[in-house]
N, CA, C and O atoms as a GROMACS GRO file, in nm:
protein
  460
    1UNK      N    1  -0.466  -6.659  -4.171
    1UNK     CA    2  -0.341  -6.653  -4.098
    1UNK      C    3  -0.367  -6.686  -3.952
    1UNK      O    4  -0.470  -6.654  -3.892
    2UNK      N    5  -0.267  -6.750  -3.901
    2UNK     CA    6  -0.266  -6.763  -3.752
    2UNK      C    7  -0.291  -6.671  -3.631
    2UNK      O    8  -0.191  -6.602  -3.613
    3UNK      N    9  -0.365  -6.652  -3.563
    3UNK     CA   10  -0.367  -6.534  -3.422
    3UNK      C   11  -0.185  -6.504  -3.386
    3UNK      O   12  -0.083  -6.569  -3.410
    4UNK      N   13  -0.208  -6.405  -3.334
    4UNK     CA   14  -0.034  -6.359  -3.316
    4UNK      C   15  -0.052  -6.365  -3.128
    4UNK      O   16  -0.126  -6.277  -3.084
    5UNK      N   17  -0.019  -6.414  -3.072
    5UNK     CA   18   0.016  -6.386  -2.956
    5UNK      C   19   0.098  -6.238  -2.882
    5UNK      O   20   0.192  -6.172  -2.926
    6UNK      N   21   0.023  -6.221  -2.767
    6UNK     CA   22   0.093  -6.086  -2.719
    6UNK      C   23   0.263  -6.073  -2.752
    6UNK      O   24   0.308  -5.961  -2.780
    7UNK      N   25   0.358  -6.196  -2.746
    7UNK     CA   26   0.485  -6.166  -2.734
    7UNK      C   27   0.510  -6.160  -2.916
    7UNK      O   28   0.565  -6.066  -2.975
    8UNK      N   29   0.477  -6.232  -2.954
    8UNK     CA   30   0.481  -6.190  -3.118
    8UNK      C   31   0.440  -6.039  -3.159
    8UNK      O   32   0.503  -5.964  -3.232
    9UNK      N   33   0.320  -6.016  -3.095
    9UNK     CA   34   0.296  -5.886  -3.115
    9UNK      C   35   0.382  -5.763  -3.107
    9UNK      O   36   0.392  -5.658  -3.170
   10UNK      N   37   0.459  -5.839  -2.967
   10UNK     CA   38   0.534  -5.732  -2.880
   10UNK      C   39   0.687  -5.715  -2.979
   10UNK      O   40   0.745  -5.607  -2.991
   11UNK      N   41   0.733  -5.839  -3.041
   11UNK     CA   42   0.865  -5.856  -3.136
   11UNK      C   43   0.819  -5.775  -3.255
   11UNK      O   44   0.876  -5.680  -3.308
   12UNK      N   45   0.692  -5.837  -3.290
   12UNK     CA   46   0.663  -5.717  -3.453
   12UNK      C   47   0.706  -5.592  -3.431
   12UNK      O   48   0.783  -5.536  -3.508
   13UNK      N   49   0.649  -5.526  -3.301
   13UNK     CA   50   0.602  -5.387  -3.303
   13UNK      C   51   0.715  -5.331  -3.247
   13UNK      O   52   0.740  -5.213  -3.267
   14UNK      N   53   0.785  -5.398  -3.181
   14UNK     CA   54   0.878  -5.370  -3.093
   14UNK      C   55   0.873  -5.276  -2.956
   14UNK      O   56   0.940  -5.187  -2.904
   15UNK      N   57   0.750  -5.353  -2.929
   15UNK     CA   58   0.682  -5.221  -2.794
   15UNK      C   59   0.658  -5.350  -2.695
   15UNK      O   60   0.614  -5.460  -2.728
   16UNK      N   61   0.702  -5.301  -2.543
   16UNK     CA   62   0.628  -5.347  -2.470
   16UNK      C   63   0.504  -5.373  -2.457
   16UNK      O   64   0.417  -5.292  -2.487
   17UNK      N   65   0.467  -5.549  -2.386
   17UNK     CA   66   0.346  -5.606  -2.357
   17UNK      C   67   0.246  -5.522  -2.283
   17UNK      O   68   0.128  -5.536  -2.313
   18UNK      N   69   0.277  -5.442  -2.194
   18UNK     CA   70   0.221  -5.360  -2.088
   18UNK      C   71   0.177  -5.247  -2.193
   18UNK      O   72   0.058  -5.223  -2.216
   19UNK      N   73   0.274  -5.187  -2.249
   19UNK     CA   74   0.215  -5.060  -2.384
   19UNK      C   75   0.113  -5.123  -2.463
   19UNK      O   76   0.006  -5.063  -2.464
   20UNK      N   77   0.121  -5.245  -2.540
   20UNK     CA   78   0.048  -5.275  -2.604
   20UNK      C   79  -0.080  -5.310  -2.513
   20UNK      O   80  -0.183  -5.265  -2.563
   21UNK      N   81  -0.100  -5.376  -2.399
   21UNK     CA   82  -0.203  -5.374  -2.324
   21UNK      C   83  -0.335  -5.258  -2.257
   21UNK      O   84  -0.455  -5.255  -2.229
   22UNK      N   85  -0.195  -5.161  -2.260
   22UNK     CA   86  -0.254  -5.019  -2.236
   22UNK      C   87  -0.375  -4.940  -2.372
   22UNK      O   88  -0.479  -4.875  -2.362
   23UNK      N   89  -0.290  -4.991  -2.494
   23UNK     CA   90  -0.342  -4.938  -2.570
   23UNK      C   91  -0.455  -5.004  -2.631
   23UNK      O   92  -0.530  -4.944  -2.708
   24UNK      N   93  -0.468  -5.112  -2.604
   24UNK     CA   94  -0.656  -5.208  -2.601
   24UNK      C   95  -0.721  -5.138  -2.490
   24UNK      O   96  -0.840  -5.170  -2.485
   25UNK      N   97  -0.697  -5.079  -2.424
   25UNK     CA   98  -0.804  -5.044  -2.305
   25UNK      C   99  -0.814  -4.877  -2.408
   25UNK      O  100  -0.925  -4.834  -2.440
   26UNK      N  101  -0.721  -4.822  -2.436
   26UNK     CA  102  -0.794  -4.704  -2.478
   26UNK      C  103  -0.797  -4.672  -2.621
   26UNK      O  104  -0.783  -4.560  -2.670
   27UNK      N  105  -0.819  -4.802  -2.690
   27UNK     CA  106  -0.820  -4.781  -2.854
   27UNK      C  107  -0.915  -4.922  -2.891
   27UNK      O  108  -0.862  -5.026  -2.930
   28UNK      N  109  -1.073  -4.905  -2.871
   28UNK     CA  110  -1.170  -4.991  -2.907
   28UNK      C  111  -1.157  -5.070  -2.975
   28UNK      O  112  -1.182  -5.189  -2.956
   29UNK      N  113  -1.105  -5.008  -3.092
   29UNK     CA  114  -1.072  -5.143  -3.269
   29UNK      C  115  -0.978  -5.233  -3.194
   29UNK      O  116  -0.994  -5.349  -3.233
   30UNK      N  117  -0.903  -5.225  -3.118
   30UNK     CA  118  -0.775  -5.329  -3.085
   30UNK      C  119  -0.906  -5.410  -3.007
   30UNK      O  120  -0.971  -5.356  -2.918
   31UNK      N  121  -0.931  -5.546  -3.054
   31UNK     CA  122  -0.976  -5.654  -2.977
   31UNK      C  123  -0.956  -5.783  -2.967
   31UNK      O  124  -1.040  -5.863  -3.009
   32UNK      N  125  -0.842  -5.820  -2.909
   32UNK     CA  126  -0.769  -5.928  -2.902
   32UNK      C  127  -0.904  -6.062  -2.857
   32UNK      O  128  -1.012  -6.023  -2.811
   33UNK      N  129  -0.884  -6.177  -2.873
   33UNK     CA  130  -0.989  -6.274  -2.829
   33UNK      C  131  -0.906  -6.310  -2.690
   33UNK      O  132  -0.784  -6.311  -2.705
   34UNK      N  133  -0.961  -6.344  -2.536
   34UNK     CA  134  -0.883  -6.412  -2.474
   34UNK      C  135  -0.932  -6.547  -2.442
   34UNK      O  136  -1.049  -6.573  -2.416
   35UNK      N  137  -0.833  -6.635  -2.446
   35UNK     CA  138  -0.888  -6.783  -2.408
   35UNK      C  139  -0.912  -6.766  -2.243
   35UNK      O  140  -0.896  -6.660  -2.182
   36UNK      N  141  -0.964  -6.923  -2.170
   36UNK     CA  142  -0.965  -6.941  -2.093
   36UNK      C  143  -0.889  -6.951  -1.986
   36UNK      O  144  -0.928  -7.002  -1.880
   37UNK      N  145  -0.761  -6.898  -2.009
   37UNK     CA  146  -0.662  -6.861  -1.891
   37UNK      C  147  -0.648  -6.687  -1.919
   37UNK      O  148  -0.554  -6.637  -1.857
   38UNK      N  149  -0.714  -6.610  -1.986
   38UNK     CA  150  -0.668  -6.508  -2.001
   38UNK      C  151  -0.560  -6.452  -2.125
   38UNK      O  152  -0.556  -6.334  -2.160
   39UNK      N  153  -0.485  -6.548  -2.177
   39UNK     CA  154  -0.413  -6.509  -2.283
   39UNK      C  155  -0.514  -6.464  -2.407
   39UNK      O  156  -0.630  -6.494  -2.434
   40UNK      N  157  -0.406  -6.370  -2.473
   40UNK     CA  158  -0.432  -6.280  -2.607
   40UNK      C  159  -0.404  -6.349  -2.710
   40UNK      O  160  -0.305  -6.422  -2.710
   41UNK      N  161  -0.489  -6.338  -2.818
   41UNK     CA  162  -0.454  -6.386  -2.942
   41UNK      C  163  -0.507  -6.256  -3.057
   41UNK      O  164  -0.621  -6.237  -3.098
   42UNK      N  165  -0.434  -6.212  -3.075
   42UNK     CA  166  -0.450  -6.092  -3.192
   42UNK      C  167  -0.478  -6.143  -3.350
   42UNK      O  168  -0.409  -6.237  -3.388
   43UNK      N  169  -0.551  -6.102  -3.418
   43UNK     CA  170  -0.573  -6.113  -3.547
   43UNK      C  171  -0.481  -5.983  -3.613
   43UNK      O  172  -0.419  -5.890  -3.561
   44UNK      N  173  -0.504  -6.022  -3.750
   44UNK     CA  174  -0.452  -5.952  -3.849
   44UNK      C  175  -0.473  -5.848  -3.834
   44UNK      O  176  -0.380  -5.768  -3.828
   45UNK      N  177  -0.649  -5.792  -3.816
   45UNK     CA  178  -0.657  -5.667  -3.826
   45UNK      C  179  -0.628  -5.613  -3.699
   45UNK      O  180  -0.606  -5.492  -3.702
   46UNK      N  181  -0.619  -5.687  -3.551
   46UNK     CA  182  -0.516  -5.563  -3.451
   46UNK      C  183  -0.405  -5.571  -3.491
   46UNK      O  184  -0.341  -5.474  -3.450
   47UNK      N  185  -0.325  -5.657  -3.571
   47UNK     CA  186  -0.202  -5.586  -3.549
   47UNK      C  187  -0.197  -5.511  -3.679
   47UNK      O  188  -0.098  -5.438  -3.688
   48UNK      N  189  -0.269  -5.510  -3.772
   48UNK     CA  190  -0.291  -5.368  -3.884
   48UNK      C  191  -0.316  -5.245  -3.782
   48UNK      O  192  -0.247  -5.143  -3.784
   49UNK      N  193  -0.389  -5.260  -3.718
   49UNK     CA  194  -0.420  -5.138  -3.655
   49UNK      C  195  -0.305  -5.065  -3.535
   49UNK      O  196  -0.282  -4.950  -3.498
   50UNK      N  197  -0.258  -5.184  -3.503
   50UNK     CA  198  -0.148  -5.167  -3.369
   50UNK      C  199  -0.006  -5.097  -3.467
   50UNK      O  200   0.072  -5.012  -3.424
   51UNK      N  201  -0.003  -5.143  -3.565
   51UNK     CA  202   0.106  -5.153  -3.656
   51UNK      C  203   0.091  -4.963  -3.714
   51UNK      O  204   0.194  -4.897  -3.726
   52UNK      N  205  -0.007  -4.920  -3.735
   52UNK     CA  206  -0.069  -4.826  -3.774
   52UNK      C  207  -0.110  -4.714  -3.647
   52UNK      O  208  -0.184  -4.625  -3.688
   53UNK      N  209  -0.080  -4.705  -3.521
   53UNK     CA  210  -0.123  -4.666  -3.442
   53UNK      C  211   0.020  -4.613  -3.391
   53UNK      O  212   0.045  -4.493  -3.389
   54UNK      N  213   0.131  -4.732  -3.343
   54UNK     CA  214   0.245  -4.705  -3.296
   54UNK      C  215   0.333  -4.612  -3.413
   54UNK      O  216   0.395  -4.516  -3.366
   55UNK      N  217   0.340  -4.635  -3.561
   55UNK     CA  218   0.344  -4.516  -3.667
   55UNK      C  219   0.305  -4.381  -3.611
   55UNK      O  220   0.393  -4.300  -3.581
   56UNK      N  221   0.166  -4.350  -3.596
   56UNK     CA  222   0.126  -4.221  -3.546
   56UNK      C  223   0.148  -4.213  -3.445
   56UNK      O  224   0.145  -4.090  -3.439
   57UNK      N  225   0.177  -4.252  -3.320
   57UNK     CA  226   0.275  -4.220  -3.170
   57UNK      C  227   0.428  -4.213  -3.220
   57UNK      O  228   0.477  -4.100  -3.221
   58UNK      N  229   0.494  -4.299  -3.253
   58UNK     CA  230   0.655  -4.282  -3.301
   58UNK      C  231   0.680  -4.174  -3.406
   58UNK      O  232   0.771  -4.094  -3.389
   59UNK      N  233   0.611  -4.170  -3.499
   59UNK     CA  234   0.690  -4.133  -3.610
   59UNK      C  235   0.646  -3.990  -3.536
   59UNK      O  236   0.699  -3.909  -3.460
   60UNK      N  237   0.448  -4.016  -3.642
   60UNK     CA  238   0.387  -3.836  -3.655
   60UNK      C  239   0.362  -3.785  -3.556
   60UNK      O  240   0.332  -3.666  -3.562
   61UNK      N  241   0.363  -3.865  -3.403
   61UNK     CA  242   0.424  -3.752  -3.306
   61UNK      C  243   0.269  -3.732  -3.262
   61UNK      O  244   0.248  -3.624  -3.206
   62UNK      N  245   0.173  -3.806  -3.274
   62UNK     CA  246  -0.001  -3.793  -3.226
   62UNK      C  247  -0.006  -3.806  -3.090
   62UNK      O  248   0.043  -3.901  -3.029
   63UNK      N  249  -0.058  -3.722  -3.046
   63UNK     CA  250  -0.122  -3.794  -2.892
   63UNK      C  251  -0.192  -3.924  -2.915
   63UNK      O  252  -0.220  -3.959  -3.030
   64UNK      N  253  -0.230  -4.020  -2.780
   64UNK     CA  254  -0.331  -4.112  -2.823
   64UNK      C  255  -0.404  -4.077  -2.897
   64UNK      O  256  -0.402  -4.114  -3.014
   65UNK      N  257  -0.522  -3.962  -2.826
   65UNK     CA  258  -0.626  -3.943  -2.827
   65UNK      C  259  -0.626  -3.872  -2.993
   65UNK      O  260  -0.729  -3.889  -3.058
   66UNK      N  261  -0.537  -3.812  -3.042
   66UNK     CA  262  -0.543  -3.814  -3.136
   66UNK      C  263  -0.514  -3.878  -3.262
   66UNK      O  264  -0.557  -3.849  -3.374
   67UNK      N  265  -0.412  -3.995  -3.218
   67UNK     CA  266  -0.428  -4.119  -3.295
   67UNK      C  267  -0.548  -4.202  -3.298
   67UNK      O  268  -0.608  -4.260  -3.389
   68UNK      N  269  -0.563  -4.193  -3.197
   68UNK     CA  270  -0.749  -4.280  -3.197
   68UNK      C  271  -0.815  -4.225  -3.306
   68UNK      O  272  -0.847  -4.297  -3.401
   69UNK      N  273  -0.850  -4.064  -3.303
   69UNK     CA  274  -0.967  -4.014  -3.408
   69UNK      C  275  -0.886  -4.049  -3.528
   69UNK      O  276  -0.939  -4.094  -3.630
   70UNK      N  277  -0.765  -4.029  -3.518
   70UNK     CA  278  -0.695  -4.044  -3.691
   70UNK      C  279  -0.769  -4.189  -3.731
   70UNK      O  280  -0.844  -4.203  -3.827
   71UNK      N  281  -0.737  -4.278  -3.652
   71UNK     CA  282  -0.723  -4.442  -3.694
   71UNK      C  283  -0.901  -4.434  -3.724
   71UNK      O  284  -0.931  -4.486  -3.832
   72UNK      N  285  -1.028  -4.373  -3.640
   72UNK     CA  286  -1.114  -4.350  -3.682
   72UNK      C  287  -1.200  -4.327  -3.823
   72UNK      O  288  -1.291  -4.375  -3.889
   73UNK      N  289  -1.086  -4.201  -3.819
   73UNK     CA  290  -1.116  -4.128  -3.976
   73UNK      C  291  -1.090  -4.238  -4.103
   73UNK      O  292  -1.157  -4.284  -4.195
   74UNK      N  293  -0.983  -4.249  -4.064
   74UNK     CA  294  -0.940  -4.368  -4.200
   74UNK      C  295  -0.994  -4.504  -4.194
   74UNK      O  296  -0.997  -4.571  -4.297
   75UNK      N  297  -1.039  -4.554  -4.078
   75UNK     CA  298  -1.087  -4.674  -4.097
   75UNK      C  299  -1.264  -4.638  -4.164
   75UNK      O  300  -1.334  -4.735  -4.192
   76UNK      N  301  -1.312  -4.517  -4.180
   76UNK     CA  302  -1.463  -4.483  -4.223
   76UNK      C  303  -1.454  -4.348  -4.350
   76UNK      O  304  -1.539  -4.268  -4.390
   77UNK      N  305  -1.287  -4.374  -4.393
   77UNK     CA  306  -1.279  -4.284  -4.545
   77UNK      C  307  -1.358  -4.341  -4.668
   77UNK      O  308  -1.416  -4.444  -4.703
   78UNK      N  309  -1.336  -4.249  -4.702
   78UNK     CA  310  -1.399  -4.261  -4.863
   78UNK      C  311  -1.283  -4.360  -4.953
   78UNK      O  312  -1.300  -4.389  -5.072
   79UNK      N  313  -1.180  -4.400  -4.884
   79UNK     CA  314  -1.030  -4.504  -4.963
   79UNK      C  315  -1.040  -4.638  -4.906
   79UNK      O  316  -0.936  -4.703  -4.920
   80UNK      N  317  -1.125  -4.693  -4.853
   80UNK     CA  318  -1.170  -4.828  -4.769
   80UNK      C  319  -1.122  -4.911  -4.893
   80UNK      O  320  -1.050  -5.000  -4.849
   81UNK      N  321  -1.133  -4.921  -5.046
   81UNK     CA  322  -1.101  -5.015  -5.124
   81UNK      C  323  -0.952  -5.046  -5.146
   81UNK      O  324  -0.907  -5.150  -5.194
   82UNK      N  325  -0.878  -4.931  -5.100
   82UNK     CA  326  -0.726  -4.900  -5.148
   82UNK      C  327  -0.637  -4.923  -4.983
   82UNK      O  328  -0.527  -4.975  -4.965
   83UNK      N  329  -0.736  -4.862  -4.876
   83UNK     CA  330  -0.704  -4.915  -4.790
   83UNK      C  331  -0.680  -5.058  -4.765
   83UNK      O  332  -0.582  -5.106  -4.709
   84UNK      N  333  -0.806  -5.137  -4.826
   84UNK     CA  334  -0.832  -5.270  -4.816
   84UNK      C  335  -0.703  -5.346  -4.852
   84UNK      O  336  -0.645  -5.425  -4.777
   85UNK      N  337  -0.657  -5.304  -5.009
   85UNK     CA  338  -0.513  -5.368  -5.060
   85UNK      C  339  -0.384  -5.374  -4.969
   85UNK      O  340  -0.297  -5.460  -4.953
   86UNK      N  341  -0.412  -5.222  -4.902
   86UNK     CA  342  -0.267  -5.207  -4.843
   86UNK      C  343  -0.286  -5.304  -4.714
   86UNK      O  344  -0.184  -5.355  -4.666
   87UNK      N  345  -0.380  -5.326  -4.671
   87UNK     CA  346  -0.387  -5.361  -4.501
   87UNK      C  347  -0.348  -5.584  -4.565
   87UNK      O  348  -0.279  -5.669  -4.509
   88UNK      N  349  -0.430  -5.593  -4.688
   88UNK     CA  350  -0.371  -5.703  -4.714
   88UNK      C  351  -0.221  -5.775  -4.769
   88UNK      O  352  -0.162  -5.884  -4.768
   89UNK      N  353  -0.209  -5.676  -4.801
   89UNK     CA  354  -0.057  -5.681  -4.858
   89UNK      C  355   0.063  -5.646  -4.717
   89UNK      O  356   0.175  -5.699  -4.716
   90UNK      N  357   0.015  -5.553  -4.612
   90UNK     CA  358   0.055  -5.589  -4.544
   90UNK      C  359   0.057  -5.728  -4.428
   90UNK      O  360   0.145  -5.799  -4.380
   91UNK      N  361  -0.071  -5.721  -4.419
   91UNK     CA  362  -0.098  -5.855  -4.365
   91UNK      C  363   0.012  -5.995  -4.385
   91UNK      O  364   0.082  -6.059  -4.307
   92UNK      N  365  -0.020  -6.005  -4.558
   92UNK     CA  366   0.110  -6.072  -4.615
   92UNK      C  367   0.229  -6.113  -4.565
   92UNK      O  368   0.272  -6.217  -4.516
   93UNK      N  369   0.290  -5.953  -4.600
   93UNK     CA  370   0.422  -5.950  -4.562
   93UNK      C  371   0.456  -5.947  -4.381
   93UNK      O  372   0.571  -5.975  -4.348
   94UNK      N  373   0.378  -5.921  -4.298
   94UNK     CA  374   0.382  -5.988  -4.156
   94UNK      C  375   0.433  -6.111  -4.154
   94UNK      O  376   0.532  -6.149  -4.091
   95UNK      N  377   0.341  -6.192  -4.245
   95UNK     CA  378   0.343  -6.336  -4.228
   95UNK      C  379   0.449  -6.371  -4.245
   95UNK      O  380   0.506  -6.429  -4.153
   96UNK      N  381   0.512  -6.352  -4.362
   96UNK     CA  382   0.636  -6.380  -4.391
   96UNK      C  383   0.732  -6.333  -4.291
   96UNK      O  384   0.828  -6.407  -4.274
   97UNK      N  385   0.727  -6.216  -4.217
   97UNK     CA  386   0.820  -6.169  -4.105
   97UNK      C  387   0.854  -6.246  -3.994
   97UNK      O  388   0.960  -6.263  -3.933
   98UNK      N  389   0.719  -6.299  -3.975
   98UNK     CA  390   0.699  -6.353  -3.857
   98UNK      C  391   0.750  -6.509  -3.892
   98UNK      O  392   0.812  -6.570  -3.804
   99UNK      N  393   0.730  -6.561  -3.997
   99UNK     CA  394   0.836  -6.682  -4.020
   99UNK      C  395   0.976  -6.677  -3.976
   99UNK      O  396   1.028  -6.768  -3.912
  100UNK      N  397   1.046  -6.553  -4.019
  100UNK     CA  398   1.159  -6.566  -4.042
  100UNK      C  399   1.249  -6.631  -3.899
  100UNK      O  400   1.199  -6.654  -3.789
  101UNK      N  401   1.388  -6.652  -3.938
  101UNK     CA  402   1.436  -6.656  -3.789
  101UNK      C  403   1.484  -6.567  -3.682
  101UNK      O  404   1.560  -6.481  -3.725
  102UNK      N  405   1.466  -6.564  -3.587
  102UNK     CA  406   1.541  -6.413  -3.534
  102UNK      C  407   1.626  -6.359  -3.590
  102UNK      O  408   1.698  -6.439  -3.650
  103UNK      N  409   1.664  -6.226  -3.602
  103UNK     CA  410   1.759  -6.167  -3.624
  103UNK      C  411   1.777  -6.179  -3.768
  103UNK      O  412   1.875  -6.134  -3.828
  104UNK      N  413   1.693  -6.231  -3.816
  104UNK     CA  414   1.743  -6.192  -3.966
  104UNK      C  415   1.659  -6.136  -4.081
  104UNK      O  416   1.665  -6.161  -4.202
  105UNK      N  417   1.540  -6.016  -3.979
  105UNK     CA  418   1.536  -5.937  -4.035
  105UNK      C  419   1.538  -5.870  -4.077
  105UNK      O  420   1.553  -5.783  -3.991
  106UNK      N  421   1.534  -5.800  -4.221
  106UNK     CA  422   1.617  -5.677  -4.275
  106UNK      C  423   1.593  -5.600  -4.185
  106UNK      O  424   1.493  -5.605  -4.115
  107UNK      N  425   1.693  -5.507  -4.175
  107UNK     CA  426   1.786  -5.411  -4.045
  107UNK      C  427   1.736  -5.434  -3.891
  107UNK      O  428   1.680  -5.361  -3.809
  108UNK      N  429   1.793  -5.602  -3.891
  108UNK     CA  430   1.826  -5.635  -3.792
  108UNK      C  431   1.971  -5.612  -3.804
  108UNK      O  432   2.035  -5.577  -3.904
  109UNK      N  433   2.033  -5.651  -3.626
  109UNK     CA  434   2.182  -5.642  -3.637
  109UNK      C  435   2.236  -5.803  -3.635
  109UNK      O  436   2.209  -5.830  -3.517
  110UNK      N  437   2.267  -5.870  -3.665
  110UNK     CA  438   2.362  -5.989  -3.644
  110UNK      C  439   2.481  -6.005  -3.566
  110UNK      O  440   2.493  -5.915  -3.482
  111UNK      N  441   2.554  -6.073  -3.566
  111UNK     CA  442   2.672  -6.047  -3.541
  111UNK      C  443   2.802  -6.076  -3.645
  111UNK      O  444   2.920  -6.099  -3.619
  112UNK      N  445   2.758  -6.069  -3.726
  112UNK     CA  446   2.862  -6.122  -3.853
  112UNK      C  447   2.897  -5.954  -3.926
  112UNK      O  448   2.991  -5.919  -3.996
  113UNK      N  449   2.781  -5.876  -3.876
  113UNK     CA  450   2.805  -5.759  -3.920
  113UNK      C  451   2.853  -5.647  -3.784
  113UNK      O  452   2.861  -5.525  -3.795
  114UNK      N  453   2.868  -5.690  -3.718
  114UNK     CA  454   2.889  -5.596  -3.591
  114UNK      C  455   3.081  -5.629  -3.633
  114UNK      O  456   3.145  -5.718  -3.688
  115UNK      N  457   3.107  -5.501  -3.568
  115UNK     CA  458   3.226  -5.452  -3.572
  115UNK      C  459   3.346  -5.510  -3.436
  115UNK      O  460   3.461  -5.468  -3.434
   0.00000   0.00000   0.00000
């Protein structure tokens, strides 16, 4: 699959460039490649991990620092084979997201449906 650029990153996740920047300086596994002007190009597995990180800040409510050890733990479990499926299958379905055209991802809003 193609590198995702910071602003792709930033539409997947729906987080600011600056948040997501913040969180490569204090979450090691995130290692974007930068070219020769400085731009980011993310692979699959940061945004598995970014994708998986902003989950445990939004949803389960982790501190960083304790999303870090979480993302730790599970990236060195004893489920690395089952992990493996899910992180590809997500991977996948990114791809396909990231095709789509704006706004017409499921529970996006349109305007054909706005009131």
């Amino acid at each position: 699959m193609a590198p995702y650029s910071i602003g792709d990153v930033e539409r997947l996740l729906d987080v600011k460039a600056h948040v997501i920047r913040y969180w490569e300086k204090e979450i090691p596994l995130i290692q974007p490649v930068k070219d020769t002007y400085g731009r980011r190009s993310y692979s699959d597995r940061d945004l598995e991990i970014l994708l998986r990180l902003k989950h445990l800040l939004y949803e389960r409510r982790f501190t960083l620092e304790g999303a870090r050890d979480q993302l730790y733990q599970e990236l060195s479990g004893e489920h690395q084979d089952l992990r493996g499926s899910i992180s590809a299958l997500r991977a996948d379905l990114l791809g396909v997201l990231s095709r789509l055209p704006p706004g017409s991802a499921p529970g996006s809003s349109n305007d054909e449906d706005s009131p």
